[in-house]
N, C-alpha and C positions, 0 to 999 in steps of 0.2 A: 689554084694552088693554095691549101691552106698556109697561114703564116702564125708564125707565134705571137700570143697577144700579151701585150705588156704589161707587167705589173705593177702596182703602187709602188711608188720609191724611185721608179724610173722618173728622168730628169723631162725627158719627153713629154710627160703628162701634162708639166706644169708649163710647157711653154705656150705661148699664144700664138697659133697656127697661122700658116700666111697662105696670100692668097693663091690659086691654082693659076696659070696663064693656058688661054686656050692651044695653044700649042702643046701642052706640058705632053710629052711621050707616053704611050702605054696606059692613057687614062682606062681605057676598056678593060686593058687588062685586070688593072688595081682594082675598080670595080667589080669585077666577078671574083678574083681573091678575097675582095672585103666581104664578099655574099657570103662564098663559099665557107670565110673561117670566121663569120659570124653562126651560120649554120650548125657549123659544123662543133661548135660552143652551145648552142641552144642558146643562141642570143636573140633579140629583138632589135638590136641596134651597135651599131659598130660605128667608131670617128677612127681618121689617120693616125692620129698621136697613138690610139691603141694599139698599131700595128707597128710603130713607131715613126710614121711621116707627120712629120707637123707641117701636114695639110690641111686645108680648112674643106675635109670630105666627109659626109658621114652618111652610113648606110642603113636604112630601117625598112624591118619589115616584121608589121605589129600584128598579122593572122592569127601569130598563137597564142594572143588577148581575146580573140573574136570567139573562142567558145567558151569564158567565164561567163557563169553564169550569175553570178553578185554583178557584173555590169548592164547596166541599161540596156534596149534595145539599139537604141540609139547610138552608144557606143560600140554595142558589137559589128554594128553595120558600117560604123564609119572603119574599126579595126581591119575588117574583113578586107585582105587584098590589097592594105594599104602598103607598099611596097615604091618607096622613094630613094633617090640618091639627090645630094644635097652638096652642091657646091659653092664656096665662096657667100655663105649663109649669113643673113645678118639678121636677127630677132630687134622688129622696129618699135615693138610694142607688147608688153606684157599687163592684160587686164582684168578685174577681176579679182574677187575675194581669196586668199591661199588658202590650199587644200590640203592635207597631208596623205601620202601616199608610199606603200610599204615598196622602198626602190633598193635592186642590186645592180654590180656592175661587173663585166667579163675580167676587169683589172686588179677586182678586189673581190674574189671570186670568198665564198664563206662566209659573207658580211651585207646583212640587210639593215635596212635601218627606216624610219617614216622621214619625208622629207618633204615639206612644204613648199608649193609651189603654186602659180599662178593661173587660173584654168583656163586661158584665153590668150593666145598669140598671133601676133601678125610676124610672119618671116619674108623676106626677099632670098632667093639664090639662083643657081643656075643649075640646069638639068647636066648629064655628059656629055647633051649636044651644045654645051652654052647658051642654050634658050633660058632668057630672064623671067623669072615669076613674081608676085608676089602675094602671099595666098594667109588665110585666118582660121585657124586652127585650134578645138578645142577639147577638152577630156583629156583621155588617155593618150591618144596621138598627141596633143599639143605636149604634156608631161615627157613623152618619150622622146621628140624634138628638142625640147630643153635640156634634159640629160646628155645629150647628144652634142647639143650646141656649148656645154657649157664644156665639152673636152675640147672644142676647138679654141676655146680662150683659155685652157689652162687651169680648167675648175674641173672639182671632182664631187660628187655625190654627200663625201663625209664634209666640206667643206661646209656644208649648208647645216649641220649638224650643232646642237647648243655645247659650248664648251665641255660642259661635264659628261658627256656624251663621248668625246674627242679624244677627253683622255682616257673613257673606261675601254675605249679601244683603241689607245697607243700602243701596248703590248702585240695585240693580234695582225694590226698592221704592219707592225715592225716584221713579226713571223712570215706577212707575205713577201714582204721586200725581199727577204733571207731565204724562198722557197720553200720554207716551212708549212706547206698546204698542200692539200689534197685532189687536186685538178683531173677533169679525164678529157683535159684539150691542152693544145701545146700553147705554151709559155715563155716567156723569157723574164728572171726575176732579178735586179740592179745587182743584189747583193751573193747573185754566185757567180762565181768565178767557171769559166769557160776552161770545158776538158773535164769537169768534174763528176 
């Protein structure tokens, strides 16, 4: 089932996602809705909060980086098929000289921006069978992980962004809050009112 993906301004974004408990009902489910209305966006990565669960879940699947051709081989081979879900995540180690990298996000759909980041991660999580990992991760996957992780604690893309930056897109933000944008996947925006 696709579900609507949240917009900037929802209060959801900013909380700090809590943990899953192996019990939690319907994980399977969530997970193929998270595919499917990631997909189904032309996304590469989806967290809970987007959907609006402030669960600590996020879903990546970075194939359609693997046929850029400005990226390495190296990179496209590790892109190729990388296809994870990510539970109760925790980023133990960020290594490495920052990069800057031109990132969007399904939340803040119309708004790119270059964002500096760390090329080297070590993460711990759990798979949907609760099998524990902890795995080192680097390039574009490790960047797209991060992105990802950083909606689990409540951080957004723009965040990472120099002030003067922030405010020259205070305006355009404000307009997604408000629905004022152009999408051709379903939505839910803070600032409309229901029935409208």
């Amino acid at each position: 089932m696709i579900l609507p993906i949240v917009a900037y301004g929802d209060p959801v974004l900013r909380k700090k996602a809590k943990e899953i408990p192996s019990d939690y009902a319907k994980l399977k489910e969530l997970v193929e809705n998270m595919f499917e209305t990631m997909y189904n966006a032309s996304g590469v990565g989806l967290a809970g909060p987007q959907v609006g669960l402030p669960l600590r879940i996020f879903v990546i699947d970075a194939s359609p980086f693997a046929d850029d051709e400005e990226l390495s081989q190296e990179d496209q081979e590790q892109l190729k098929g990388f296809k994870k879900v990510f539970i109760n995540a925790k980023i133990e180690e960020e290594e490495g000289k920052e990069w800057a990298f031109n990132e969007g996000c399904l939340s803040i759909p119309d708004i790119r921006e270059d964002v500096n980041r760390k090329p080297q991660i070590t993460i711990t999580y759990q798979d949907e069978e609760f099998n524990s990992y902890s795995e080192t991760y680097n390039g574009l996957v490790a960047r797209i992980i991060q992105h990802e992780y950083d909606h689990i604690e409540g951080i957004l893309f723009t965040d990472k962004l120099s002030s003067l930056k922030k405010r020259l897109l205070k305006n355009r933000l404000e307009k997604i809050s408000k629905g004022k944008v152009s999408v051709d996947y379903k939505m839910r925006f803070p600032q409309v009112k229901k029935g409208r």
